[in-house]
TIKOLVO-543782 format. One record per residue: residue in one letter; x, y, z of N, C-alpha, C in turn. Coordinates in Angstrom, 1 decimal. Atoms other than C-alpha are relative to their C-alpha. Layout:
{residu = A	nc1 = X	nc2 = Y	nc3 = Z	cac1 = X	cac2 = Y	cac3 = Z	cc1 = X	cc2 = Y	cc3 = Z}
...
***
This chain:
{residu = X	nc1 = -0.3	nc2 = -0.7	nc3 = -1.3	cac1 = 24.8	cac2 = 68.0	cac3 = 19.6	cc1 = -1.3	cc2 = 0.2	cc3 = 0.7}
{residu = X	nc1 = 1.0	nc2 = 0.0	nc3 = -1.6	cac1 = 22.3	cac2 = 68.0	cac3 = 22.7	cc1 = 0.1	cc2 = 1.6	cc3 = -0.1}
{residu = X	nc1 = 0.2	nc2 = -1.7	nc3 = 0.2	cac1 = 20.4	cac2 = 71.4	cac3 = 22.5	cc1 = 0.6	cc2 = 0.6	cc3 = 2.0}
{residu = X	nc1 = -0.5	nc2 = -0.7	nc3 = -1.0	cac1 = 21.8	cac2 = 71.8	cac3 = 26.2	cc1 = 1.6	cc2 = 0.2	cc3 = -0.1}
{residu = X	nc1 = -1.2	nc2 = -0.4	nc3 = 0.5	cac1 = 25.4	cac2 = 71.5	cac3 = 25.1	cc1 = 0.3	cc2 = 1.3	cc3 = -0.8}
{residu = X	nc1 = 0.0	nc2 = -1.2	nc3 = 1.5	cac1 = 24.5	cac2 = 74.0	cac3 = 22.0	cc1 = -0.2	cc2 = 1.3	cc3 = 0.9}
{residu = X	nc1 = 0.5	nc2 = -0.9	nc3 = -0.6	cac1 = 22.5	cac2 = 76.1	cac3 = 24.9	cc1 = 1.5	cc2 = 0.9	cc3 = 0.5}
{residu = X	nc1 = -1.0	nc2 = 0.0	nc3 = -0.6	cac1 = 26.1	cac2 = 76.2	cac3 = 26.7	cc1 = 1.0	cc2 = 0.5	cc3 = -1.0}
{residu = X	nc1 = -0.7	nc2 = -0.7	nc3 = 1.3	cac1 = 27.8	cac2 = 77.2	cac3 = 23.2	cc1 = -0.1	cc2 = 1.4	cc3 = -0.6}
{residu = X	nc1 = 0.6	nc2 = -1.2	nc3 = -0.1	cac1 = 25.6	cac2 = 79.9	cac3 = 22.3	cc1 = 0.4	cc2 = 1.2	cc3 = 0.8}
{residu = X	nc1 = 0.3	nc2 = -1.1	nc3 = -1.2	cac1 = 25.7	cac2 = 81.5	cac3 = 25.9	cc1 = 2.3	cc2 = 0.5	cc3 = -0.1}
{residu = X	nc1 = -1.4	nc2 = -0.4	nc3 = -0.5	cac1 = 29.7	cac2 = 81.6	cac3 = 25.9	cc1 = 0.4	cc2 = 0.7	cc3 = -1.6}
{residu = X	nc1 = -0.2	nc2 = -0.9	nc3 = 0.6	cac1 = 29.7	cac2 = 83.0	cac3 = 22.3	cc1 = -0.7	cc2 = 1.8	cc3 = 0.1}
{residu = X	nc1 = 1.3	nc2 = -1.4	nc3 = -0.9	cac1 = 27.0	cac2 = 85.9	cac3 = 23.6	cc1 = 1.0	cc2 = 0.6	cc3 = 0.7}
{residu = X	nc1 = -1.2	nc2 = -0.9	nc3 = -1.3	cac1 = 29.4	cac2 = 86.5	cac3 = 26.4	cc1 = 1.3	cc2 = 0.7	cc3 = -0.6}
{residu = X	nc1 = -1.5	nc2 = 0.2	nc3 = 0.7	cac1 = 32.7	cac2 = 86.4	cac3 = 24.6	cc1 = -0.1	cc2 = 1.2	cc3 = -0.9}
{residu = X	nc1 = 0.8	nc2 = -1.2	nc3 = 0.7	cac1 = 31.2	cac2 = 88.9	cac3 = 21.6	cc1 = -0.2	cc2 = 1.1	cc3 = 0.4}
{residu = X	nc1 = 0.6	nc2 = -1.2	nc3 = -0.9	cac1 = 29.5	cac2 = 91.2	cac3 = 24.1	cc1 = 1.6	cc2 = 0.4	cc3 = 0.6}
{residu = X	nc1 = -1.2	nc2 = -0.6	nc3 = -0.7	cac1 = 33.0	cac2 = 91.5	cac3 = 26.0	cc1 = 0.5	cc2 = 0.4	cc3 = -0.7}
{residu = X	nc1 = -0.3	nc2 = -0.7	nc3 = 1.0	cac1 = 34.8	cac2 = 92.3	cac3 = 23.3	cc1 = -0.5	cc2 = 0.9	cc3 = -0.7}
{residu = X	nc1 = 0.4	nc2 = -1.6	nc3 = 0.8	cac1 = 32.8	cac2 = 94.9	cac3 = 21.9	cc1 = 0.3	cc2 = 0.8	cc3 = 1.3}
{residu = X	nc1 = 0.0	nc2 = -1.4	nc3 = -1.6	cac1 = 32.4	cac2 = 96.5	cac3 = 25.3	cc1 = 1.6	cc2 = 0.6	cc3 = 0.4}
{residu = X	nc1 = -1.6	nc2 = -0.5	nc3 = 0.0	cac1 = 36.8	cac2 = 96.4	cac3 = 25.2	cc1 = 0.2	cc2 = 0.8	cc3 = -1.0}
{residu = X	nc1 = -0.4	nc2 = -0.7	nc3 = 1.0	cac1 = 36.7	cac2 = 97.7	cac3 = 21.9	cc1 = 0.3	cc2 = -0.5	cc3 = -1.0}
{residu = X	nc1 = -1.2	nc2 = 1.2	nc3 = 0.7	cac1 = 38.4	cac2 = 94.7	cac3 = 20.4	cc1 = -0.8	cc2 = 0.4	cc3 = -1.6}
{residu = X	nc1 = 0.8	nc2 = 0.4	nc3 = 1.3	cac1 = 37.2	cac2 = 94.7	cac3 = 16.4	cc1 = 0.8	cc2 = -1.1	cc3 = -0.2}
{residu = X	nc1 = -0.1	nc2 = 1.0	nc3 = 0.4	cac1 = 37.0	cac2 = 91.4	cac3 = 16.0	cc1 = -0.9	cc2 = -0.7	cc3 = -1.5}
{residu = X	nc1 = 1.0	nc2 = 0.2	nc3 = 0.8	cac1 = 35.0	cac2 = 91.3	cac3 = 12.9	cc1 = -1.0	cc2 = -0.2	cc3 = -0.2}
{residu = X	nc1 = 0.7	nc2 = 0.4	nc3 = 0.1	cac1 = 32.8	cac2 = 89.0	cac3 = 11.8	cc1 = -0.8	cc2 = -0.2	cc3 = 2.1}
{residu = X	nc1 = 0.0	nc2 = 0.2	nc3 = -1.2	cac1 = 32.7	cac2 = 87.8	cac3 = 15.8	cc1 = -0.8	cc2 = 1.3	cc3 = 1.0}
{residu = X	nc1 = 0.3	nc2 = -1.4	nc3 = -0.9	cac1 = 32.2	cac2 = 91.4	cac3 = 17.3	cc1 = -1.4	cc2 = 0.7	cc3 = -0.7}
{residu = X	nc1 = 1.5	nc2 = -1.2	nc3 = 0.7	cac1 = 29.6	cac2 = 92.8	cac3 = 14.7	cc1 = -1.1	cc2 = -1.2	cc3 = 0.2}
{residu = X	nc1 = 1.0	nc2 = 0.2	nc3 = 0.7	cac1 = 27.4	cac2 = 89.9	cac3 = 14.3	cc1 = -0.2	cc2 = -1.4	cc3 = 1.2}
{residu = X	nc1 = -0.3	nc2 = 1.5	nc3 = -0.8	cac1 = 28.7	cac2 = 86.9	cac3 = 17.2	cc1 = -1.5	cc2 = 0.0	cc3 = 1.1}
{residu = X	nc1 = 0.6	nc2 = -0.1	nc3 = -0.8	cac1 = 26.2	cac2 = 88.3	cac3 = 19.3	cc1 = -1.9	cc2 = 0.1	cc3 = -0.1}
{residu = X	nc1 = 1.3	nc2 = -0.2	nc3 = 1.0	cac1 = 23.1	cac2 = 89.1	cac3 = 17.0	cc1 = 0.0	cc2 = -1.2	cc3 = -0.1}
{residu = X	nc1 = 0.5	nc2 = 1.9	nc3 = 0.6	cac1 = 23.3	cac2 = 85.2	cac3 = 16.1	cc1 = 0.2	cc2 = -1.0	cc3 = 0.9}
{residu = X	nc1 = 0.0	nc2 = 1.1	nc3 = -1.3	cac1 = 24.4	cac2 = 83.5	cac3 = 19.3	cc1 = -1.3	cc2 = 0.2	cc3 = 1.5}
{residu = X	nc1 = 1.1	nc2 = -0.4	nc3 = -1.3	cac1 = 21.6	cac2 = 85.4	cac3 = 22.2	cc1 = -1.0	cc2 = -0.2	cc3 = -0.3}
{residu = X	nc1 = 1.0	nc2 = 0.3	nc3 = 0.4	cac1 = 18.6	cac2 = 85.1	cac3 = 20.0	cc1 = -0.4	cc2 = -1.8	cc3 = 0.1}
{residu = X	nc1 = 0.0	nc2 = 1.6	nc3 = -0.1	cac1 = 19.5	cac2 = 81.2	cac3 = 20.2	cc1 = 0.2	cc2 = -0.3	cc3 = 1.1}
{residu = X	nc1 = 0.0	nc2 = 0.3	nc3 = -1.1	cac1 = 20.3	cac2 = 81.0	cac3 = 23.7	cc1 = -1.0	cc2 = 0.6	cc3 = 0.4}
{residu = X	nc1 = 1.0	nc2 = -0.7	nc3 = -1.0	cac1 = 17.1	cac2 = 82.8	cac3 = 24.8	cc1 = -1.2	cc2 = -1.0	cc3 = -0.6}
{residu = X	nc1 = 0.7	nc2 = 0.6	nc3 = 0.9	cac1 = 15.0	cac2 = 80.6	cac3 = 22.3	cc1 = 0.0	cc2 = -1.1	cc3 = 0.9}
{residu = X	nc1 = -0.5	nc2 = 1.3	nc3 = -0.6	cac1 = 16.8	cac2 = 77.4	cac3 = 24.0	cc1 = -0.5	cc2 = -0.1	cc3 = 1.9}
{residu = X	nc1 = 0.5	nc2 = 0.1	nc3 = -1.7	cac1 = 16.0	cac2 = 79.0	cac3 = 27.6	cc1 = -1.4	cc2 = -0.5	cc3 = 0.1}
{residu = X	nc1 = 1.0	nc2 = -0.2	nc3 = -0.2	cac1 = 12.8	cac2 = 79.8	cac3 = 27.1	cc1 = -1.0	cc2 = -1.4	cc3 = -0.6}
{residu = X	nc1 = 0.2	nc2 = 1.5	nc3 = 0.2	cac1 = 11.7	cac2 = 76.2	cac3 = 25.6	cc1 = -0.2	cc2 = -0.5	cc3 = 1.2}
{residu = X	nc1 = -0.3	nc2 = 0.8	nc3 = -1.3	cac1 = 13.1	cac2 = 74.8	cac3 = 28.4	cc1 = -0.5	cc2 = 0.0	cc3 = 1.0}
{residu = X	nc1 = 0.3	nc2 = -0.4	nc3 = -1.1	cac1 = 11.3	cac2 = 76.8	cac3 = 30.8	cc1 = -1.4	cc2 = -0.9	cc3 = 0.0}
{residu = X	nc1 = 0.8	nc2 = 0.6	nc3 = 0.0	cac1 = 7.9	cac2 = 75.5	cac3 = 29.5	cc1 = -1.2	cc2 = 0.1	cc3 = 0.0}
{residu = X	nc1 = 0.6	nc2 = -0.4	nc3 = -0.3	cac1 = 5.6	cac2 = 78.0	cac3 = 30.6	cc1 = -0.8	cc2 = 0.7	cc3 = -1.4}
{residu = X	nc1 = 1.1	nc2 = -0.7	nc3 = 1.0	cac1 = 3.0	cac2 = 80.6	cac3 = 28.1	cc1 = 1.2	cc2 = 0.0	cc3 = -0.9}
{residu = X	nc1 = -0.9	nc2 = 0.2	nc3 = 1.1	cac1 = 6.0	cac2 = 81.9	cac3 = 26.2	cc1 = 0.8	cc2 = -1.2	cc3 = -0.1}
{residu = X	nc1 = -0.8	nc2 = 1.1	nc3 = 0.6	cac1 = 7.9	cac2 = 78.8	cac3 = 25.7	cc1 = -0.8	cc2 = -1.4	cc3 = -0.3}
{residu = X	nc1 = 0.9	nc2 = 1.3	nc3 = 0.3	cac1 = 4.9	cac2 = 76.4	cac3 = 25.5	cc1 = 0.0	cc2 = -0.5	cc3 = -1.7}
{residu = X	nc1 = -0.1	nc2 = 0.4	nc3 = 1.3	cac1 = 5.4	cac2 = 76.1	cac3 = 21.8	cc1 = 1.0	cc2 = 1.1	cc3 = -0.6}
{residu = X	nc1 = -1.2	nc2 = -0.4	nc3 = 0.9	cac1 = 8.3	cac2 = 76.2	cac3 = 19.2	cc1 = -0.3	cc2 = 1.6	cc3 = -0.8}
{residu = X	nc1 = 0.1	nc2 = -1.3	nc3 = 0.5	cac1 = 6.3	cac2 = 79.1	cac3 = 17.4	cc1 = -0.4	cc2 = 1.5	cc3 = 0.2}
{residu = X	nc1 = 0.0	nc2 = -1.1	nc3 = -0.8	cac1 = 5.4	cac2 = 81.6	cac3 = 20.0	cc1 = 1.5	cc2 = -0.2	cc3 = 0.2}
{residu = X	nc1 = -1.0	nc2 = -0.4	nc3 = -0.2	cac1 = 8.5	cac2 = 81.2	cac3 = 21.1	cc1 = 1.0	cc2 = 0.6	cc3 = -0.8}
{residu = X	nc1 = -0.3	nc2 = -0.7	nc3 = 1.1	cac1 = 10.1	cac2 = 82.1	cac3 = 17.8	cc1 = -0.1	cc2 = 1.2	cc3 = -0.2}
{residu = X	nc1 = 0.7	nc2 = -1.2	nc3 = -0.3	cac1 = 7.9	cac2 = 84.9	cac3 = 17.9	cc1 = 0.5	cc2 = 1.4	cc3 = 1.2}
{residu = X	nc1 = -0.2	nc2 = -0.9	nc3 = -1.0	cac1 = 8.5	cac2 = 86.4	cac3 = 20.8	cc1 = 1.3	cc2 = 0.7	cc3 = 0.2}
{residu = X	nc1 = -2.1	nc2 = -0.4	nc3 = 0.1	cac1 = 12.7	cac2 = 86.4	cac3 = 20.8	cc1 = 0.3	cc2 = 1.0	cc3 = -1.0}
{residu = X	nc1 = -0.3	nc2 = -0.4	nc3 = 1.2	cac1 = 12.5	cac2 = 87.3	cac3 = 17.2	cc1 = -0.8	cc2 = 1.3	cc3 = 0.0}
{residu = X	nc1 = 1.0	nc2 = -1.5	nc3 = -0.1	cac1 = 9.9	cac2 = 90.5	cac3 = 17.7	cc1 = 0.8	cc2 = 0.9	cc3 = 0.9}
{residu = X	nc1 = -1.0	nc2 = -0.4	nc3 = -1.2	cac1 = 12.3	cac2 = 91.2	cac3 = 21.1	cc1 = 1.0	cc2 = 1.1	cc3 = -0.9}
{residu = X	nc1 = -1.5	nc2 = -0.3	nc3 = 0.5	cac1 = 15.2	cac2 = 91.1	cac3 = 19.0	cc1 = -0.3	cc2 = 1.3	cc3 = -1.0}
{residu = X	nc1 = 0.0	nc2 = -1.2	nc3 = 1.4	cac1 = 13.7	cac2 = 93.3	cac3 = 16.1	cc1 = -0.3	cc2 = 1.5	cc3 = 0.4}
{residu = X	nc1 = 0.1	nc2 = -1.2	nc3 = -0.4	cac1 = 12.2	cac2 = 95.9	cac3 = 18.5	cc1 = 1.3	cc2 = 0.5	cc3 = 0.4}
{residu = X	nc1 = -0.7	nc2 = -0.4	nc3 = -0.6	cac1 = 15.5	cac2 = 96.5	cac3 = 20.2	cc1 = 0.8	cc2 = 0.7	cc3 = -0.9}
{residu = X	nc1 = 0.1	nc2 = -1.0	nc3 = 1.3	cac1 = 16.9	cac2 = 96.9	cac3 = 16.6	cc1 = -0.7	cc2 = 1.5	cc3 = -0.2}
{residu = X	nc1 = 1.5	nc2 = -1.2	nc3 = 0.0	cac1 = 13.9	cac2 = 99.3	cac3 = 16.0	cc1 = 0.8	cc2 = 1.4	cc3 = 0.5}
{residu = X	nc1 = -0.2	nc2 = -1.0	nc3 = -1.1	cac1 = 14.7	cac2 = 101.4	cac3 = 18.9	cc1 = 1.5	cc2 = 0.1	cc3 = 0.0}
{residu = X	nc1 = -1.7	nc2 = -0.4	nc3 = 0.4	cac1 = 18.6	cac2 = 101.8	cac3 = 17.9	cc1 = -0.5	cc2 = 1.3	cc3 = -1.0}
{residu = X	nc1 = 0.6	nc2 = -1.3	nc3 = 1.3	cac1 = 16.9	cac2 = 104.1	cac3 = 14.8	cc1 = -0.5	cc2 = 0.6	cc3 = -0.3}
{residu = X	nc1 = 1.0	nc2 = -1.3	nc3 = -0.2	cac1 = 14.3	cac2 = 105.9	cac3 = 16.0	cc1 = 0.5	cc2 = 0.5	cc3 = 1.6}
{residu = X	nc1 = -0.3	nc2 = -0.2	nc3 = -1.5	cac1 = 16.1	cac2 = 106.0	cac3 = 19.6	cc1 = 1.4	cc2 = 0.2	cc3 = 0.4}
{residu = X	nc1 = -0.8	nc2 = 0.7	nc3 = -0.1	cac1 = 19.7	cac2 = 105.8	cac3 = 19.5	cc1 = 0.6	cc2 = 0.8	cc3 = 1.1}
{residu = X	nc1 = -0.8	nc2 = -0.8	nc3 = -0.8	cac1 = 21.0	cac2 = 107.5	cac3 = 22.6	cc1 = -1.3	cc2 = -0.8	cc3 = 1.4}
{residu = X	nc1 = 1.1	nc2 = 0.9	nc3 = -0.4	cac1 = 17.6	cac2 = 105.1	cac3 = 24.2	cc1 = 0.5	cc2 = -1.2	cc3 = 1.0}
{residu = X	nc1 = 0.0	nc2 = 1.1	nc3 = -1.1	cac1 = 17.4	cac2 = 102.2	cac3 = 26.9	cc1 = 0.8	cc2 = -0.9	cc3 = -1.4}
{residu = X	nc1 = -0.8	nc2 = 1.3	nc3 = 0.5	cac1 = 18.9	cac2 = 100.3	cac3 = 23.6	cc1 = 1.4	cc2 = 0.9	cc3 = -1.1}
{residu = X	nc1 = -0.4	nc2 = -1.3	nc3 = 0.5	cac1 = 21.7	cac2 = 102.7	cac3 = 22.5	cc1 = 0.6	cc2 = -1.2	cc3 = -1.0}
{residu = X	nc1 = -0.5	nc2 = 0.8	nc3 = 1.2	cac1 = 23.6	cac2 = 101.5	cac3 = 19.4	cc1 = -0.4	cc2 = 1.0	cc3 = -1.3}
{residu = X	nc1 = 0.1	nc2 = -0.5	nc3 = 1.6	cac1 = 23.9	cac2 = 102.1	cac3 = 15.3	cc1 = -1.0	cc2 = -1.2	cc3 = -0.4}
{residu = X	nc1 = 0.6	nc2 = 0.7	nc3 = 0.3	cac1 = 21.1	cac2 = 100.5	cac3 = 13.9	cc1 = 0.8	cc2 = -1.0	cc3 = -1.3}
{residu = X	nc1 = -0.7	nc2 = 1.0	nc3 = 1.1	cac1 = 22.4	cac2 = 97.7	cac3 = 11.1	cc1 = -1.2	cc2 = -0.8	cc3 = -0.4}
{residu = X	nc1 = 0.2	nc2 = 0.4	nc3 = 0.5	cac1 = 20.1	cac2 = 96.3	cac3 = 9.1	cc1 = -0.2	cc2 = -1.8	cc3 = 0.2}
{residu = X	nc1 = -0.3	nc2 = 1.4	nc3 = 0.2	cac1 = 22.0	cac2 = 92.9	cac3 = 8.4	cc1 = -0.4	cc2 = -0.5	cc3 = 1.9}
{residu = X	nc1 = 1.0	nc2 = 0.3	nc3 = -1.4	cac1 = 21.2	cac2 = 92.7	cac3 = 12.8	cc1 = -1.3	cc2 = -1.0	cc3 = -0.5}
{residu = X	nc1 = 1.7	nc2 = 0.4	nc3 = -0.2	cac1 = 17.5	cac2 = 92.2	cac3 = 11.7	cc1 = 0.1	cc2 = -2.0	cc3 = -1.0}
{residu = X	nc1 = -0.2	nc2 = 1.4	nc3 = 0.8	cac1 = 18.9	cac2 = 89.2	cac3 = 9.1	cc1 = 0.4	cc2 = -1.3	cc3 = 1.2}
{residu = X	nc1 = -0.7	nc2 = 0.5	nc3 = -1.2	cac1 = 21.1	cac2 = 87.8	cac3 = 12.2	cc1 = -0.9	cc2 = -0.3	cc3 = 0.4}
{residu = X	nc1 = 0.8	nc2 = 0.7	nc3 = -1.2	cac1 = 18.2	cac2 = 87.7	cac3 = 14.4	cc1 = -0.7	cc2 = -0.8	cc3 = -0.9}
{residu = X	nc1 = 0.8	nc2 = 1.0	nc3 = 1.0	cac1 = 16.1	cac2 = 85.6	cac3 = 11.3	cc1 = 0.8	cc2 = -1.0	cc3 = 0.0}
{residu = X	nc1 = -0.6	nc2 = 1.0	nc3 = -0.4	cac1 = 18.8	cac2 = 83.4	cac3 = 11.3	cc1 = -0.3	cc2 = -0.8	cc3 = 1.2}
{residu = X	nc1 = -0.3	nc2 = 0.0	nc3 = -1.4	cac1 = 19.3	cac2 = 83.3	cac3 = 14.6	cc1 = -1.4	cc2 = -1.3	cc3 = 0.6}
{residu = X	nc1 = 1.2	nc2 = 0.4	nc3 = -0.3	cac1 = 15.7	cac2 = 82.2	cac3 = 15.6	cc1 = -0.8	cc2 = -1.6	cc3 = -1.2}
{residu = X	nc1 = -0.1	nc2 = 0.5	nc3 = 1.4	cac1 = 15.2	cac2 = 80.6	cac3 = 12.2	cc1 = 0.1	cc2 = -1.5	cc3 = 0.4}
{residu = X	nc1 = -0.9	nc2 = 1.5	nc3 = -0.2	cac1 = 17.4	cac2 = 77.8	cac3 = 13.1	cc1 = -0.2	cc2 = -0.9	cc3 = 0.7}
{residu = X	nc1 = 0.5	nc2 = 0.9	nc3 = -0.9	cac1 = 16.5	cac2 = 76.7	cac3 = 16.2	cc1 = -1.6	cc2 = -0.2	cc3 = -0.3}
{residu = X	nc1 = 1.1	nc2 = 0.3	nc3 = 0.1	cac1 = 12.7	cac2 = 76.7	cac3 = 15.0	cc1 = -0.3	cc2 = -1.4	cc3 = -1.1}
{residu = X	nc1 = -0.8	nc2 = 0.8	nc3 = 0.9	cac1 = 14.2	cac2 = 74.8	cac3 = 12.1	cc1 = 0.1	cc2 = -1.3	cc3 = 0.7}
{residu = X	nc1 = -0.7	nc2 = 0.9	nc3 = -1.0	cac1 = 15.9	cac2 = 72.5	cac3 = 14.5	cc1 = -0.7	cc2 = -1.3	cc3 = 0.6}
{residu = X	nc1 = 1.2	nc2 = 0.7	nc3 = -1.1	cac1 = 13.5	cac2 = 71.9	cac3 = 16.8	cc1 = -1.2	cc2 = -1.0	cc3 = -0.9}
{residu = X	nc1 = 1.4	nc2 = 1.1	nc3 = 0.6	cac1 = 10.6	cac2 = 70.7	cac3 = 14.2	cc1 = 0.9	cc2 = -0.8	cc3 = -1.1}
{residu = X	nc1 = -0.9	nc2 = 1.3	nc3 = 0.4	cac1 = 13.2	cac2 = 68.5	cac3 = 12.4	cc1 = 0.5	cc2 = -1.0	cc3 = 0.7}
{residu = X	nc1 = 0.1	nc2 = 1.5	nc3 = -1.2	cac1 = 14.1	cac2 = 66.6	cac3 = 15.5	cc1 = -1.2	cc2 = -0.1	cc3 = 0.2}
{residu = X	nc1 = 1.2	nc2 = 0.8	nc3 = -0.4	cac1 = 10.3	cac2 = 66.1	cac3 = 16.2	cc1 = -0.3	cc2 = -1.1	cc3 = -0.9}
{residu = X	nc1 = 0.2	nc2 = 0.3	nc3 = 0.6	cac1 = 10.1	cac2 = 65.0	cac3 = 13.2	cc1 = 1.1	cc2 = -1.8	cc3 = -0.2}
{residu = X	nc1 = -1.0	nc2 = 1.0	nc3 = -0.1	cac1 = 13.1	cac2 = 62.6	cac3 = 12.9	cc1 = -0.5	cc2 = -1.1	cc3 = 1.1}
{residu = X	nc1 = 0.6	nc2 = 0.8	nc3 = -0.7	cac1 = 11.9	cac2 = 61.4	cac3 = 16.5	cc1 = -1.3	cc2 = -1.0	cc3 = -0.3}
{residu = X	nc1 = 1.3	nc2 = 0.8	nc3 = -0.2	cac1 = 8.7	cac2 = 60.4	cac3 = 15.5	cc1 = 0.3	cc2 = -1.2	cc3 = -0.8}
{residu = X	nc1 = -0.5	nc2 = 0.9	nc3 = 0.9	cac1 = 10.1	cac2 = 58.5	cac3 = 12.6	cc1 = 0.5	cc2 = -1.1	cc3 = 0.7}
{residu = X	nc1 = -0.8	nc2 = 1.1	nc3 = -0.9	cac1 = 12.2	cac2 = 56.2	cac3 = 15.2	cc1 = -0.9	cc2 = -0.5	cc3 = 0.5}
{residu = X	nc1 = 1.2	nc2 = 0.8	nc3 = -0.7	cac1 = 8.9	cac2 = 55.2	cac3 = 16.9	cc1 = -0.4	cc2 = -0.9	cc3 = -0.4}
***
């Protein structure tokens, strides 16, 4: 799958996840976790793409999402009533390692692969 298709998969599970919690829906797996593992990969995918300081390389960029993602965590548990209100969760901070993980993953396995075809 073309990381702009995947970009476009990501973003509509982010949305999809986020609306439903914000209705109320408990949708499970989907509603606790759809959203911790699909935004950290669509902001990864943006920010690549953009090209600039943070996205000039696969492991700043990693960095940066994945630090984002953990302070906001963070600030659920020392903050929770905070610019990031919420229950802190733990498994979250797993999610965003995934999350980030994967596409860092991804990314230096297709360079890799690519170069091989040359």
């Amino acid at each position: 799958m073309s990381w702009k298709r995947f970009q476009w998969v990501t973003f509509a599970v982010w949305v999809t996840a986020a609306a439903a919690n914000m209705a109320g829906v408990r949708g499970g797996f989907l509603t606790n976790y759809g959203a911790d593992l699909s935004q950290p990969a669509w902001l990864y995918m943006v920010l690549r793409e953009q090209r600039r300081w943070w996205g000039e390389s696969p492991a700043r960029t990693a960095l940066l999402v994945w630090g984002g993602a953990v302070a906001s965590e963070v600030c659920q548990l020392y903050w929770p009533r905070g610019m990031f209100r919420g229950t802190f969760d733990p498994w979250d901070l797993v999610a965003f390692t995934v999350s980030v993980g994967s596409c860092l993953v991804a990314e230096k396995c297709g360079r890799v692969i690519e170069a091989r075809r040359r």
